[in-house]
MARDRENSE-204754 format. One line per 8 residues: number of its first residue (from 1); their letters; for each residue x, y, z of C-alpha. Coordinates in Angstrom, 1 decimal. Last residue first. Layout:
REM MARDRENSE-204754
NUM) a) X/Y/Z | ...
END
This chain:
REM MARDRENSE-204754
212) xxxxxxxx) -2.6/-15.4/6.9 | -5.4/-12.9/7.7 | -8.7/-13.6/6.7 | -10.6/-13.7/9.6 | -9.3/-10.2/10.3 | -11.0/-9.3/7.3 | -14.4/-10.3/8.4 | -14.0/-7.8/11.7
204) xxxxxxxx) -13.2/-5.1/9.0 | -16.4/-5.6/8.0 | -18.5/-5.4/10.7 | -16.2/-2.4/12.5 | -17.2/-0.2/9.4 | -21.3/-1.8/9.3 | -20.7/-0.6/13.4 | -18.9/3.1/12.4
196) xxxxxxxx) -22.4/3.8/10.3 | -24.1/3.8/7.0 | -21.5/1.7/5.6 | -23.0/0.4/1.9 | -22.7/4.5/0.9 | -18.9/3.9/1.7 | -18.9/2.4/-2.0 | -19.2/5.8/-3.8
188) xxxxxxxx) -15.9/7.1/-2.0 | -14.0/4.1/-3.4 | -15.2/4.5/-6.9 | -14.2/8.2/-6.4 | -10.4/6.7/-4.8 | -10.0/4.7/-7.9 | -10.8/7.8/-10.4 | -8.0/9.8/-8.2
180) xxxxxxxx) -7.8/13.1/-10.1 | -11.2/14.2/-9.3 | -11.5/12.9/-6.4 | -8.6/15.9/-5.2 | -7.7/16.1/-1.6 | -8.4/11.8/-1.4 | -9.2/11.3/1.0 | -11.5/13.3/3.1
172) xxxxxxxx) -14.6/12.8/1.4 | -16.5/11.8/4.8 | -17.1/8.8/3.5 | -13.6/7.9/2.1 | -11.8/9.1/5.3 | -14.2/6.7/7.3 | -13.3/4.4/5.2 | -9.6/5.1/5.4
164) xxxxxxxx) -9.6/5.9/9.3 | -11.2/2.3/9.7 | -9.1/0.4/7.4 | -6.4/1.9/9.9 | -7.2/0.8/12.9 | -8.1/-2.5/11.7 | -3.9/-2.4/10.6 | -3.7/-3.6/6.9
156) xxxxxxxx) -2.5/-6.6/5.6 | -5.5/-8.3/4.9 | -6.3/-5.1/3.0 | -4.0/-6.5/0.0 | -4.6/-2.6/-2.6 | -7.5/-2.5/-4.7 | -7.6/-2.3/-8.5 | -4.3/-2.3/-10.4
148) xxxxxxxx) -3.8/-5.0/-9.3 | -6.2/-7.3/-6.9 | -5.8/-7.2/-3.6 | -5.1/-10.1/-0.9 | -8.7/-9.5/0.4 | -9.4/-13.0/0.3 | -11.8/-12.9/-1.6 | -9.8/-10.0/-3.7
140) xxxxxxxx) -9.6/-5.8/-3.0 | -10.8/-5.0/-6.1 | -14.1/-7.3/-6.7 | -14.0/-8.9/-3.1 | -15.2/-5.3/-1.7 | -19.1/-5.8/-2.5 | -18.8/-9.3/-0.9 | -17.4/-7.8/1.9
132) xxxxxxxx) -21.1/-6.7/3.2 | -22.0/-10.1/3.5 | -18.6/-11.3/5.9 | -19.0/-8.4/7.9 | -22.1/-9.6/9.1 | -20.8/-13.0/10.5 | -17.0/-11.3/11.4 | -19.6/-9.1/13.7
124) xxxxxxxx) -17.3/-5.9/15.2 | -17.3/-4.8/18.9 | -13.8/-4.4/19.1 | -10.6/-2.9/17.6 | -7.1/-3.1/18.0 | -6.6/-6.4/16.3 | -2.4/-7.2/15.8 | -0.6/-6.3/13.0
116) xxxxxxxx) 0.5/-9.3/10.5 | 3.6/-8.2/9.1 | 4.9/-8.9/5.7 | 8.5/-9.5/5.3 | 9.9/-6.6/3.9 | 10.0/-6.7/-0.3 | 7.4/-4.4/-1.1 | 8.8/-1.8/1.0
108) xxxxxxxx) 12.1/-2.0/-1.0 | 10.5/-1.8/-4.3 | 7.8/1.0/-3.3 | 11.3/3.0/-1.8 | 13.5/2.3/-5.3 | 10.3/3.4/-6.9 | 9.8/6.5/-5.6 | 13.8/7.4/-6.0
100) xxxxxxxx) 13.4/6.2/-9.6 | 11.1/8.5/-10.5 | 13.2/11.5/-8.8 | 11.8/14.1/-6.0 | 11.4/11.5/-3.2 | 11.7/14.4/-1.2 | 8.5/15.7/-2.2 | 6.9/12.4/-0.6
92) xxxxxxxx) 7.8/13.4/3.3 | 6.5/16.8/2.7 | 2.9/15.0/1.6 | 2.8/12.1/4.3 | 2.1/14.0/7.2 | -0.6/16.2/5.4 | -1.3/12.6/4.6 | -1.4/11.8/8.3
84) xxxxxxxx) -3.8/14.4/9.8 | -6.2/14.6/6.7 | -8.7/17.3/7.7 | -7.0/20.4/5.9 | -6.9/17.8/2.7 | -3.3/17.7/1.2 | -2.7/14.3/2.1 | -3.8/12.6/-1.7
76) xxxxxxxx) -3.6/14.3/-5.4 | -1.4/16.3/-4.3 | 1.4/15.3/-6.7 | 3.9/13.9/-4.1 | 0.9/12.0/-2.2 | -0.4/10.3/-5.0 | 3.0/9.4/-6.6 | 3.6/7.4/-2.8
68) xxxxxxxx) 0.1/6.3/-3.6 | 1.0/4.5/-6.9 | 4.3/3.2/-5.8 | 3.1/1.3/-2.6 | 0.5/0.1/-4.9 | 2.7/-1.1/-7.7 | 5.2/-2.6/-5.3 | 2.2/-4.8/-3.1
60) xxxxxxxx) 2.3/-4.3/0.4 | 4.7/-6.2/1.9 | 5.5/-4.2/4.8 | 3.5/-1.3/5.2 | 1.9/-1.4/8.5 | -0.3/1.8/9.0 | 1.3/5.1/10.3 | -1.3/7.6/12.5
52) xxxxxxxx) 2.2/8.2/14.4 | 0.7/6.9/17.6 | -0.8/4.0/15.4 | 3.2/2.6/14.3 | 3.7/0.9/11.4 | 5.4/-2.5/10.8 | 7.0/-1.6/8.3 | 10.5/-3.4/9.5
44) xxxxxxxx) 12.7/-0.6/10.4 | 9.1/1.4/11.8 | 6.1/2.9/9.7 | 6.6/6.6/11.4 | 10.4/7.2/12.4 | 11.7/4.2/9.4 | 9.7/6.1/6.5 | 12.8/8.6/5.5
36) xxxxxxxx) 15.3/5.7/6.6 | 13.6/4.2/3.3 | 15.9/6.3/0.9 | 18.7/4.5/2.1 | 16.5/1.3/2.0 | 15.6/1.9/-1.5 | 19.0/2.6/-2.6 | 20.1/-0.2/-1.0
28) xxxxxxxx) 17.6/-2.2/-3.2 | 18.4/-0.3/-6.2 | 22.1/-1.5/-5.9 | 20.9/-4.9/-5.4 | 18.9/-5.1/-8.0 | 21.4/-3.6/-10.8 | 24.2/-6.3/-9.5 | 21.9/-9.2/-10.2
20) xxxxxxxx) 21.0/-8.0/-13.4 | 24.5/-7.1/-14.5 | 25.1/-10.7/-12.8 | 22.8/-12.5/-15.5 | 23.9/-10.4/-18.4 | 27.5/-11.6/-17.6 | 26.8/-14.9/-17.6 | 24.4/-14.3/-20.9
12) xxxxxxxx) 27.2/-13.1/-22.5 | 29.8/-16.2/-20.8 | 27.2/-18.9/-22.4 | 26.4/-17.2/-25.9 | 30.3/-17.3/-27.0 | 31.5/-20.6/-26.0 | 28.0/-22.2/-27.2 | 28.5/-20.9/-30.7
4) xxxx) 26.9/-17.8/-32.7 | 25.3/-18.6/-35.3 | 27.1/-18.2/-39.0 | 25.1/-16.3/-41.5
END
């Protein structure tokens, strides 16, 4: 069987190359059409916005920005009577009703410049902190830059917010449905090394230290 020749396989894989190219940027406007959905709440940039109970969202990892955007539109997370922004989040999520709508948005999110929010909090000991995050580093990295499909990049994270998630966690707010959510169980067994809002402030005071 002849092979192909040089003239041939150098103009296919030209065009392959810019079917590619032209495929990623129309899902990338895609994702920031669909985006305009998150711009009120988490700002153009993802920035986020604490009035709004919105965390900072820009660079977040794709698959994890994915994975709880599919959280909230099955239920699975924000449908608790005591969970303020996910019962936020859930309408906003059903009208990302396609697969590929939810992952245009995770796509596009993933790709903002990440943000580095600045420390709202006070009162927390980086020294203590820095013990207690030793139980984190497994899934959420040593540098709490996350590790996939484990823990989301917490060093990205407002303080404000890693407080309202663990305190979410231990009071089984989040998720609605444990059951569902095997990470978020694991998660909601973990609080149990924070017996109080100070071990909380501890160890989100480490994290700051680790912000790029």
């Amino acid at each position: 069987m002849k092979k192909p020749s040089m003239k041939v396989l150098l103009p296919l894989g030209l065009a392959l190359t810019l079917c590619g190219a032209a495929a990623s940027a129309e899902n990338n406007e895609r994702g920031r059409v669909l985006y305009g959905l998150c711009v009120h709440c988490h700002g153009e940039q993802g920035g986020g916005n604490a009035l709004a109970l919105a965390p900072a969202i820009a660079g977040l990892g794709e698959w994890y920005v994915k994975g709880q955007l599919e959280k909230f539109r099955s239920g699975i997370r924000g449908l608790h009577a005591d969970d303020i922004a996910g019962l936020r989040m859930y309408p906003m999520s059903q009208m990302l009703g396609k697969d590929e709508d939810l992952a245009a948005v995770a796509s596009y999110v993933a790709n903002l410049p990440p943000t580095s929010p600045a420390p709202t909090l006070s009162g927390g000991d980086a020294a203590r902190g820095k013990a207690r995050y030793a139980t984190c580093a497994g899934c959420h990295g040593a540098q709490a830059q996350g590790v996939q499909p484990l823990g989301s990049a917490l060093s990205r994270l407002n303080d404000w917010y890693l407080l309202s998630a663990l305190e979410k966690y231990k009071a089984g707010i989040r998720p609605a449905d444990p059951a569902r959510d095997p990470q978020a169980a694991v998660m909601i067994g973990l609080t149990a090394i924070f017996p109080d809002t100070q071990s909380m402030k501890d160890v989100i005071a480490y994290i700051e230290t680790l912000r790029e």
